[in-house]
SELUM-31935 format. One line per field, with one value per residue (C-alpha): residue in one letter; chain; x, y, z. Coordinates in nm, 3 decimals, decimal comma. Layout:
REM residues N
kepa = (A|...) .
lumlo = (A|...) .
xx = (X|...) .
yy = (Y|...) .
zz = (Z|...) .
This chain:
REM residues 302
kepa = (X|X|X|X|X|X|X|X|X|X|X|X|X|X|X|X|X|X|X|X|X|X|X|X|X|X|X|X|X|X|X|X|X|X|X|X|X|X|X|X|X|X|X|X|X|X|X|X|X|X|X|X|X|X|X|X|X|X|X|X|X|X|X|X|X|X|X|X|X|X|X|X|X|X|X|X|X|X|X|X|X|X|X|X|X|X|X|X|X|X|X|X|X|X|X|X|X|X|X|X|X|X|X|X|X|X|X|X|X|X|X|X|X|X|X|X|X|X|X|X|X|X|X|X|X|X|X|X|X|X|X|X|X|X|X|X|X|X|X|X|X|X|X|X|X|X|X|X|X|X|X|X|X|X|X|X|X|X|X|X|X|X|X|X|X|X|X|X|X|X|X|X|X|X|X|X|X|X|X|X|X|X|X|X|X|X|X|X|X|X|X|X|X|X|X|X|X|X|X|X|X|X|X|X|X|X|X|X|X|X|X|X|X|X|X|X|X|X|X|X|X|X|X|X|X|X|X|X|X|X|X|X|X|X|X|X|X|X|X|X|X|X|X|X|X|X|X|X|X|X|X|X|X|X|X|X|X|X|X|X|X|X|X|X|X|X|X|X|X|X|X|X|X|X|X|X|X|X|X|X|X|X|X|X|X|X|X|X|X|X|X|X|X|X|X|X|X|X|X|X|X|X) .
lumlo = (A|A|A|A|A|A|A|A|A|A|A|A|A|A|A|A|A|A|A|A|A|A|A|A|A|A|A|A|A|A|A|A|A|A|A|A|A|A|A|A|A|A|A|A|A|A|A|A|A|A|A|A|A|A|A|A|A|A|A|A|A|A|A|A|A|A|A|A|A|A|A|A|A|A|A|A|A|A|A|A|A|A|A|A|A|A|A|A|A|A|A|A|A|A|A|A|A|A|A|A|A|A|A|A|A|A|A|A|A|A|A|A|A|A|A|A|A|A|A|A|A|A|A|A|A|A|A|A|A|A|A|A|A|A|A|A|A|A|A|A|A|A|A|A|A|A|A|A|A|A|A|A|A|A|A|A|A|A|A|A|A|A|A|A|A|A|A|A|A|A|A|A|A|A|A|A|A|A|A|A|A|A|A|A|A|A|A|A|A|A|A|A|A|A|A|A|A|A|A|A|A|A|A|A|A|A|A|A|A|A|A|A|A|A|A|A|A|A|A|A|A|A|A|A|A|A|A|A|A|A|A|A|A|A|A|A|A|A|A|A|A|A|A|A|A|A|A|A|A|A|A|A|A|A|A|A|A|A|A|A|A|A|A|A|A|A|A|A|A|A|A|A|A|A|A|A|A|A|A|A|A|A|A|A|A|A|A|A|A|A|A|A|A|A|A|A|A|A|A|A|A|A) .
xx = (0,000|0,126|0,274|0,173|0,406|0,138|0,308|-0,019|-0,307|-0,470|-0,787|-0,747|-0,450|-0,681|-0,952|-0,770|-0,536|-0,904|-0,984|-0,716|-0,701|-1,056|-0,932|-0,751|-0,426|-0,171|-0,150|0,045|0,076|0,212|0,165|0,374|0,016|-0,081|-0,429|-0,439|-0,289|-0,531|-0,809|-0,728|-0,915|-0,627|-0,342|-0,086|0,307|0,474|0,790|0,774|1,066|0,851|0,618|0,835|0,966|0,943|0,687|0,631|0,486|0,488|0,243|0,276|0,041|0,164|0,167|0,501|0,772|1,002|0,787|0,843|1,179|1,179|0,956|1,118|1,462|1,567|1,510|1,622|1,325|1,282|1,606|1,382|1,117|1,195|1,471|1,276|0,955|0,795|0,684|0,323|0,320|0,015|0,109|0,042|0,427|0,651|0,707|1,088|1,042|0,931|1,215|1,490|1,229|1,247|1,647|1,682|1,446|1,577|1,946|1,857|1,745|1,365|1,110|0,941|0,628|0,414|0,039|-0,144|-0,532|-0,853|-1,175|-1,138|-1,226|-1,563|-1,407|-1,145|-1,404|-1,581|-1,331|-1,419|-1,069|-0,919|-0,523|-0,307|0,014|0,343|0,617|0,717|0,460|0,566|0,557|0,189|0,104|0,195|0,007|-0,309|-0,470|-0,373|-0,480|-0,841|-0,952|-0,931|-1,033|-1,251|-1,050|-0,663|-0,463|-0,125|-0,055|0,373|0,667|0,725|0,643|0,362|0,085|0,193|0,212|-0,151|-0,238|-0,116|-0,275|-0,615|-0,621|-0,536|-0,850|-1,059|-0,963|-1,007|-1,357|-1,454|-1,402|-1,644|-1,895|-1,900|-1,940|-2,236|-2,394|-2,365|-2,495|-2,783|-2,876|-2,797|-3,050|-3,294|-3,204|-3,334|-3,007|-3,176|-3,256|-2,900|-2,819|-3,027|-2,981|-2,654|-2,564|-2,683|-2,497|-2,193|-2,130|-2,128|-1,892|-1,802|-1,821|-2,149|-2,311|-2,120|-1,949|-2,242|-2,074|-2,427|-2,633|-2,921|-2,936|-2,623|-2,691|-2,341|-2,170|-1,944|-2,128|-2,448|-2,205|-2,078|-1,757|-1,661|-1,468|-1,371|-1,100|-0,965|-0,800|-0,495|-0,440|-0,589|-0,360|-0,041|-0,174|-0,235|0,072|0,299|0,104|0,175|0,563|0,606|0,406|0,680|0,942|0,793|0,717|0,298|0,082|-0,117|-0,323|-0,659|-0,524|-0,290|-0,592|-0,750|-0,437|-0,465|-0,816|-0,729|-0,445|-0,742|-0,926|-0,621|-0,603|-0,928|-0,808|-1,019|-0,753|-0,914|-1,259|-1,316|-1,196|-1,511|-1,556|-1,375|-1,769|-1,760|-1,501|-1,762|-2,080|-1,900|-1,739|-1,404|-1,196|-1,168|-0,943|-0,985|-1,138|-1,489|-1,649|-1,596|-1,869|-1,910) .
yy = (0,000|0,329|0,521|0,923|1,134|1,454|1,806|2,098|2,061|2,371|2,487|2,315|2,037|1,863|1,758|1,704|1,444|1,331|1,253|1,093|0,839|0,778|0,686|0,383|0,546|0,463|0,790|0,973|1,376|1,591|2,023|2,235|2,356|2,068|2,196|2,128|1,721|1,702|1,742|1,568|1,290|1,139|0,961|1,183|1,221|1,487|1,540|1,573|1,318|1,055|1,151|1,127|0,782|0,552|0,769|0,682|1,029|1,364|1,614|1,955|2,219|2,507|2,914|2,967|2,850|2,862|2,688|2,398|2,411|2,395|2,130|1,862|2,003|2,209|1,951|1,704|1,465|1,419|1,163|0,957|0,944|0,623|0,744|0,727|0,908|1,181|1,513|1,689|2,017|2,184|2,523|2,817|2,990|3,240|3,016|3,118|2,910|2,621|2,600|2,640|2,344|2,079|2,136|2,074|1,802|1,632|1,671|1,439|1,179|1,247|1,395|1,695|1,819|2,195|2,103|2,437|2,426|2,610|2,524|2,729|2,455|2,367|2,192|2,059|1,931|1,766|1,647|1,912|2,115|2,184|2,068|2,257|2,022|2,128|1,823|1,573|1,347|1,063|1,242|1,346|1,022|0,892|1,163|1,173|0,888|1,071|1,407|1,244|1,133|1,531|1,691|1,663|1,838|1,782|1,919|1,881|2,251|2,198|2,180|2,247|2,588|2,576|2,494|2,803|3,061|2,959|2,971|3,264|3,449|3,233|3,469|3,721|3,740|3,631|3,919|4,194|4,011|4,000|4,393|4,406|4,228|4,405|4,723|4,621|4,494|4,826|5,009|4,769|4,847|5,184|5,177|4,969|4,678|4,310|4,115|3,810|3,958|4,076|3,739|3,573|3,840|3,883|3,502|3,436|3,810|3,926|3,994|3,629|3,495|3,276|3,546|3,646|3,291|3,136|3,425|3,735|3,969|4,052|3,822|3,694|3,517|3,309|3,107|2,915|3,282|3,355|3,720|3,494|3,446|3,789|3,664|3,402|3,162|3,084|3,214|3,482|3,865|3,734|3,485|3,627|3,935|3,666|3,501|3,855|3,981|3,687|3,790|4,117|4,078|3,829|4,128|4,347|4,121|4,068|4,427|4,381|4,662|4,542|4,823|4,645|4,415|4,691|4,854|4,519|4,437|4,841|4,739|4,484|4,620|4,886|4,574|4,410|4,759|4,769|4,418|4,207|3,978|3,668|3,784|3,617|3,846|3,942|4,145|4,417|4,542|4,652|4,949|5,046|4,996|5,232|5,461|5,462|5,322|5,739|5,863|5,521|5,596|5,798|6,036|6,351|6,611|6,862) .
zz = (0,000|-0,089|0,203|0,230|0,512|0,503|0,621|0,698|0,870|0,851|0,706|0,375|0,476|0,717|0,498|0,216|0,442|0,545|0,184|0,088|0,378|0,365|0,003|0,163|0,180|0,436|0,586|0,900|0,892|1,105|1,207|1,395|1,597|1,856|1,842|1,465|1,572|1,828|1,602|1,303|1,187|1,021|1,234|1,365|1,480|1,652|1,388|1,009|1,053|1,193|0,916|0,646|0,777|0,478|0,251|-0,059|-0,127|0,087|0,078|0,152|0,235|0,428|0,395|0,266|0,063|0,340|0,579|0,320|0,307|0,656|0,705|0,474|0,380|0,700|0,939|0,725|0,757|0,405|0,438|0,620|0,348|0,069|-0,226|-0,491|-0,289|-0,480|-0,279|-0,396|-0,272|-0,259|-0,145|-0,263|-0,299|-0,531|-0,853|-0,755|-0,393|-0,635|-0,834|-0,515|-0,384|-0,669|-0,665|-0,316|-0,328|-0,648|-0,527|-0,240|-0,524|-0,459|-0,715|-0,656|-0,814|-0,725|-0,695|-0,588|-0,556|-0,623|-0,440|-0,125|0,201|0,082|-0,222|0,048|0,266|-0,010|-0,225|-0,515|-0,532|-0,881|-0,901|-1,114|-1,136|-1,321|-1,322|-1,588|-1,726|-1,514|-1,210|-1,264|-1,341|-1,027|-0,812|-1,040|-0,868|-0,510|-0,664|-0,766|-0,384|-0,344|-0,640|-0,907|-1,162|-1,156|-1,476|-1,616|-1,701|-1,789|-1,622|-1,269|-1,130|-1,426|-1,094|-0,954|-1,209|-1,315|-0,962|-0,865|-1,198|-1,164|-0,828|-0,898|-1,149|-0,874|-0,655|-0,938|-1,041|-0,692|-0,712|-0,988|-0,820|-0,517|-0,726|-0,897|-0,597|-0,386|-0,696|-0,708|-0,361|-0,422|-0,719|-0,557|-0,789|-0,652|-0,592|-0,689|-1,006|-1,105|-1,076|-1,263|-1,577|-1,531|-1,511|-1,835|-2,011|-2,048|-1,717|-1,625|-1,351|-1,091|-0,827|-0,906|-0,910|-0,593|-0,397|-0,431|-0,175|-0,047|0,181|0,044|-0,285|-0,261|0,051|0,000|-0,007|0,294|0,299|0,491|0,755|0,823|0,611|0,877|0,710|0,324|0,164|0,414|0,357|0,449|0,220|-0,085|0,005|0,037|-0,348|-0,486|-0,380|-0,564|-0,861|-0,862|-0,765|-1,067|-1,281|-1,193|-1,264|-1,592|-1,623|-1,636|-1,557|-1,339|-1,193|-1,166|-0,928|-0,690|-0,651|-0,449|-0,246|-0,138|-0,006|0,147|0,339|0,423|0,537|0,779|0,928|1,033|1,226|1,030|0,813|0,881|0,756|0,400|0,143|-0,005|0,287|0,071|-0,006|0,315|0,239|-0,086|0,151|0,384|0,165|0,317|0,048|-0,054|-0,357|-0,526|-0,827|-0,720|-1,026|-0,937|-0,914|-1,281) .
C-alpha cells in the first residue's frame, strides 16, 4: 500500500489528508500547531521526521515556501522518506520558492512536483478542489490517482512551477472580479435593484462569472456565499492578500501593468487595518458599503 508522510493541517491540509485516507491510503501527517494534531481525523506524529519515515509520497500544504523548506529540507526529515519518494506540494508559494524546492528536493534523489489548488475549504471538505500540477509526465502520473480522492478536476498545465504561475494568476482574477462584483452589488442596492434579479440576468450576459453565481458579496441570494455568515470563514484577507501579492511581484518582474489588481491588495491592506484579516476576502464590499476606500477611483462632481 502506498505510504503518504502529510506536512499541513490547517484549514485546507486537514480535509484534504481526510480525503485521501478515507481513500484507503496509508497515511500519518504531522503540524507544527498541537491543536491542529489534536483534532485531526487522520493519524498523527509529533515530527515531520517521523512523518516522512518511509513515505512513498509527501504532501505539503503550508503558507510559505520557506515553511516547506523547513519542514522537509531544513530539518532534514525528508532523508527519512523512501529514495525514490515523490513530494506533492500543494502550497500556494513564489514560482521562484518552487524551483529552489524541486532542486533541493531532487538533489537528495527524490522527485518533486508543485500542486497548488482552487476550491477554497468547501471543495477541500468535499473532495471538489481543482489541481493545477506542473512536473514531468511521469511524475503526474503517479500523483493523479492521489490528486483524484481530493479533487474533481486535476490538470497537467507543464513543467514544474507551471501549478503556480496559473495559480497565482487564476487569483489574482478572482480578486479583481470579486471587485467588480462588489461594485455592482452596492450600486444595485444603491439603485434599488433586486439582488436576486442581477443574478439571474446577469448570469446568463456578459457579465457572467463565478463570483457572481457562488461568492455574491451581499447576503441573500447566494446562501453558500461567505457574505451569509458575516464573512466568517472561506478564503480569508490574508491569504488572498499573500496570493495577490505573488502575482503582482512576478508582474513586476515581468514588467505587467497590473493596476486592476494593486488597486485590491490596497483594499485589502485597508481591510487588515481595520483588524479584520481573517474575515473572507469578499468582505472588501464593506469598504464600498462604507465609503471609506476614498481617492480610489470615485467620479468627481461637474
Amino acid at each position: 500500500m502506498t505510504r503518504i508522510g502529510w506536512i499541513g493541517l490547517g484549514n485546507m491540509g486537514a480535509p484534504m489528508a481526510n480525503n485521501a485516507a478515507v481513500a484507503g491510503y496509508d497515511l500519518v501527517a504531522y503540524d507544527l500547531s498541537s491543536d491542529a494534531r489534536s483534532g485531526a481525523e487522520v493519524p498523527t506524529v509529533d515530527s515531520p521526521a517521523e512523518a516522512l519515515r518511509d513515505a512513498d509520497i509527501v504532501v505539503t500544504m503550508l503558507p510559505k515556501g520557506e515553511h516547506v523548506r523547513a519542514a522537509l529540507i531544513d530539518s532534514g526529515a525528508l532523508n527519512g522518506a523512501k529514495s525514490d519518494a515523490l513530494v506533492i506540494d500543494c502550497s500556494t508559494i513564489a514560482v521562484d520558492d518552487v524551483t529552489a524546492l524541486s532542486e533541493a528536493v531532487t538533489s537528495q534523489g527524490r522527485q518533486y512536483i508543485d500542486a497548488p489548488v482552487s476550491g477554497g475549504t468547501t471543495g477541500a471538505e468535499a473532495g471538489t478542489l481543482t489541481f493545477m500540477v506542473g512536473g514531468s509526465e511521469s511524475e503526474f502520473e503517479t500523483a493523479q490517482p492521489i490528486l483524484e480522492t481530493m479533487g474533481t478536476r486535476v490538470f497537467h498545465v507543464g513543467a514544474v512551477g507551471a501549478g503556480q504561475a496559473i495559480k497565482m494568476i487564476n487569483n489574482m482574477m478572482l480578486a479583481t472580479n470579486l471587485q467588480g462584483v462588489a461594485e455592482a452589488a452596492v450600486l444595485a442596492d444603491r439603485l434599488g435593484v433586486d439582488h436576486s434579479t442581477l443574478i439571474d440576468v446577469a448570469s446568463v450576459s456578459s457579465g457572467d462569472s463565478w463570483v457572481l453565481r457562488n461568492y455574491y458579496p451581499v447576503p441573500g441570494p447566494v446562501p453558500s456565499a461567505p457574505s451569509n455568515r458575516e464573512f466568517q470563514g472561506g478564503f480569508s484577507v490574508a491569504l488572498m492578500a499573500k496570493d495577490l501579492g505573488l502575482a503582482l511581484a512576478s508582474a513586476d518582474a515581468m514588467e505587467v501593468d497590473t493596476a486592476a489588481g494593486r488597486e485590491v491588495s490596497r483594499r485589502l491592506q485597508m481591510v487588515t487595518d481595520e483588524g479584520n484579516a481573517s474575515l473572507d476576502f469578499s468582505s472588501i464590499v464593506t469598504l464600498l458599503q462604507s465609503g471609506s476606500a476614498s481617492g480610489s477611483g470615485r467620479t468627481a462632481e461637474r
